[in-house]
C-alpha positions in Angstrom: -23.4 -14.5 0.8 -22.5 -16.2 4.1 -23.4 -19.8 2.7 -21.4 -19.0 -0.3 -18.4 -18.5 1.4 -18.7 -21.7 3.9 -19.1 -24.0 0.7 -16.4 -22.3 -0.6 -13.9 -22.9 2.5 -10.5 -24.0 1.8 -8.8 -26.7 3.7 -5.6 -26.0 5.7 -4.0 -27.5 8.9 -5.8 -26.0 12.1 -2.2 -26.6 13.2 -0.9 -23.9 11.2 0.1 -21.2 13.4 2.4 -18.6 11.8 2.9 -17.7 7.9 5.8 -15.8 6.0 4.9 -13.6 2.8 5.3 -11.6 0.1 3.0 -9.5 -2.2 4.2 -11.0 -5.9 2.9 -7.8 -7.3 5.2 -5.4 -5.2 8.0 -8.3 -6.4 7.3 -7.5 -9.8 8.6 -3.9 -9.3 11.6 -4.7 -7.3 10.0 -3.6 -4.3 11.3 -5.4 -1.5 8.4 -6.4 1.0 7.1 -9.2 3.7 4.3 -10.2 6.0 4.2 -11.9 8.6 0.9 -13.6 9.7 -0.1 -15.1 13.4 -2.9 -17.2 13.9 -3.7 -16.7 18.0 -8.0 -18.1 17.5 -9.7 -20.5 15.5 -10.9 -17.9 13.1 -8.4 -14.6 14.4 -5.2 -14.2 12.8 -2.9 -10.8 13.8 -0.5 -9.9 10.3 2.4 -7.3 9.8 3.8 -6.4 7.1 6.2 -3.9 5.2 7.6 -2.8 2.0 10.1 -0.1 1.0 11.2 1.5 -2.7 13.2 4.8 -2.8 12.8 7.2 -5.5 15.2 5.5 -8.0 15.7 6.6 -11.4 14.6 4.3 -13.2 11.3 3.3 -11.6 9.0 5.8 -12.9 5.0 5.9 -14.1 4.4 7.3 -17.7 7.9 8.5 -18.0 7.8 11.7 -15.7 6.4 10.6 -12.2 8.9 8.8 -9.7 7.7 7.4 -6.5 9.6 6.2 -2.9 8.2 4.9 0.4 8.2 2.8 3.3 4.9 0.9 4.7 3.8 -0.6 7.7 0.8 -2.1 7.8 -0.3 -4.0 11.3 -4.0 -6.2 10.6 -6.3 -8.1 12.1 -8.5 -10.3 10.3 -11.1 -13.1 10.8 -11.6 -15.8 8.8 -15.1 -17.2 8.0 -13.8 -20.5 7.8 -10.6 -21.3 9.9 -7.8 -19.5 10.0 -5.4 -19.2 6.6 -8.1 -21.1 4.4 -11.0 -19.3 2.6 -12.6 -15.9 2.9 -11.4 -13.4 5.3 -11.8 -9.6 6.1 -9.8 -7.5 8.0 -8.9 -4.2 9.7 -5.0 -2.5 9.2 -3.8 0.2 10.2 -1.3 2.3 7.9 2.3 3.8 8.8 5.3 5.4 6.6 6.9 7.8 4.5 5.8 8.8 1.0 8.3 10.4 -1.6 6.8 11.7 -5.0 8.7 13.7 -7.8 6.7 14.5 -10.9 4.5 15.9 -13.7 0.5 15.8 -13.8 -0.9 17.4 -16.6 -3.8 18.7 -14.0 -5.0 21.8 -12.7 -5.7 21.4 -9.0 -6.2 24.9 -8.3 -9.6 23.8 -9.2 -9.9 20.5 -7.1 -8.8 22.6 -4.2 -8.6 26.2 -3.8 -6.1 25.9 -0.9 -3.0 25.4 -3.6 -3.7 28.1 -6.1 -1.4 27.2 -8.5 -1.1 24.6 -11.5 1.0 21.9 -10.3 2.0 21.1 -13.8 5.2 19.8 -11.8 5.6 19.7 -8.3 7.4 17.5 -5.6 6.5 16.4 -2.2 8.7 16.1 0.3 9.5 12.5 2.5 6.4 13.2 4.1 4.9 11.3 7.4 1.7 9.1 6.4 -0.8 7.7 8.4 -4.4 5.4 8.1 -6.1 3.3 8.4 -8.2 0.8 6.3 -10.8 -2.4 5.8 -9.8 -5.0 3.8 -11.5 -8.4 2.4 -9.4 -11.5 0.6 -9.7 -15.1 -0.2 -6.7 -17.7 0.5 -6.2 -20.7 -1.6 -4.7 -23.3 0.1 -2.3 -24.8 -2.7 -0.2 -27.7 -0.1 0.2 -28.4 3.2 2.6 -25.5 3.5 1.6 -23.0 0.7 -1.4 -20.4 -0.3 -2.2 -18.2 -3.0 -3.7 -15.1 -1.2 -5.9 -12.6 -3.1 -6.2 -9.0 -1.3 -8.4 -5.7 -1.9 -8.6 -2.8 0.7 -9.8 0.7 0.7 -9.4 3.1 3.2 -8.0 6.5 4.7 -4.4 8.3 4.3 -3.1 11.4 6.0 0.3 12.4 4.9 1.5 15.6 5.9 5.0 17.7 4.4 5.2 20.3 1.7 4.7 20.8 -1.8 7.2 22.6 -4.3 6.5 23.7 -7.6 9.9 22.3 -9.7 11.8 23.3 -13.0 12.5 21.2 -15.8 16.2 20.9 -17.4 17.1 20.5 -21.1 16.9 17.1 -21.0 13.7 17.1 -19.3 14.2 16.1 -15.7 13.0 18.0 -13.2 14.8 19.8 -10.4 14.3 21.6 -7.3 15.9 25.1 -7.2 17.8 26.1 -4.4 16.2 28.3 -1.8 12.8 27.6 -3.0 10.0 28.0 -1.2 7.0 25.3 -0.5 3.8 27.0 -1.9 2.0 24.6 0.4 2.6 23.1 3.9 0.1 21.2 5.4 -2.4 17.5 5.5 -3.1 15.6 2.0 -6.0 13.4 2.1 -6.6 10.5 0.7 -9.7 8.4 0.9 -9.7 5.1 -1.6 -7.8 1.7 -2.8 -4.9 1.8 0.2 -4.3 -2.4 -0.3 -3.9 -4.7 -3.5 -2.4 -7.7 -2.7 -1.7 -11.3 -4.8 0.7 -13.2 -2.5 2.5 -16.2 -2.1 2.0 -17.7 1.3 4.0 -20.2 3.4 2.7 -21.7 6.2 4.3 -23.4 9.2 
């Protein structure tokens, strides 16, 4: 695997020091987002990155769920090759808010016995999230200037607020009611795919 990825090096500029970014797939929903990469070692580069998307109306998954958030993502990743060409992995750490408002059709009562109810519809609140996560991509160096990065990561959330159970209008939108209570306060875990990434890359 090793001697796969050194034939397949790209070549870019060891002079290269700093790259700009932006995840083309995060574009594609309107979420604003950019990265900003450091090369301090050969084969060390040091990244950070953000993105943000509030709960708007009209961005919604299968008609019912709405989502929100801002990331922070700080990395660290070493290149087999040389820094911003070829094969890398990487280490990041994960910081933000997540806002969700939505309908599963699921029964988690029996996922997890800690929430006892059918969250047919439920909301969670602007709640803190933290991780952390490992990562492993390929850049293709396309000019001088510019790459075509390709990113996968998995890894470990933590967010932490409460859960409401919400009612559903006429027209079908959901609501919170007034002076309702959260029939769960506490961590959600998450353990899985934390990074997917296809961005454009320029280099300076």
């Amino acid at each position: 695997m090793l001697a796969a990825l050194l034939l397949f090096c790209g070549q870019a500029g060891a002079q290269n020091k700093v790259a700009v970014k932006t995840n083309l797939l995060y574009d594609a929903t309107l979420t604003p987002n950019l990265g900003v990469e450091w090369g301090f070692a050969p084969q060390w580069s040091a990244q950070l990155s953000g993105s943000y998307h509030g709960t708007a109306e009209w961005w919604r998954l299968g008609g019912e769920i709405r989502l929100g958030h801002w990331l922070v993502q700080p990395q660290v990743k070493y290149w087999f090759c040389e820094k911003f060409a070829g094969a890398f992995v990487g280490i990041n750490g994960i910081f933000g808010r997540v806002m969700a408002v939505g309908s599963f059709p699921l029964d988690f009562s029996q996922i997890n016995p800690q929430y006892g109810v059918n969250l047919r519809s439920y909301l969670m609140e602007d709640c803190p999230t933290y991780g952390v996560g490992l990562s492993a991509g390929y850049d293709f160096v396309l000019g001088r200037h510019w790459n075509l990065e390709l990113e996968l990561g998995v890894g470990y959330v933590d967010a932490i607020g409460n859960d409401y159970e919400m009612e559903k209008d006429a027209n079908g939108h959901y609501f919170l009611s007034e002076g309702a209570e959260p029939y769960y306060t506490g961590h959600h875990d998450y353990f899985g795919p934390t990074k997917l990434a296809v961005s454009l890359v320029y280099l300076f």
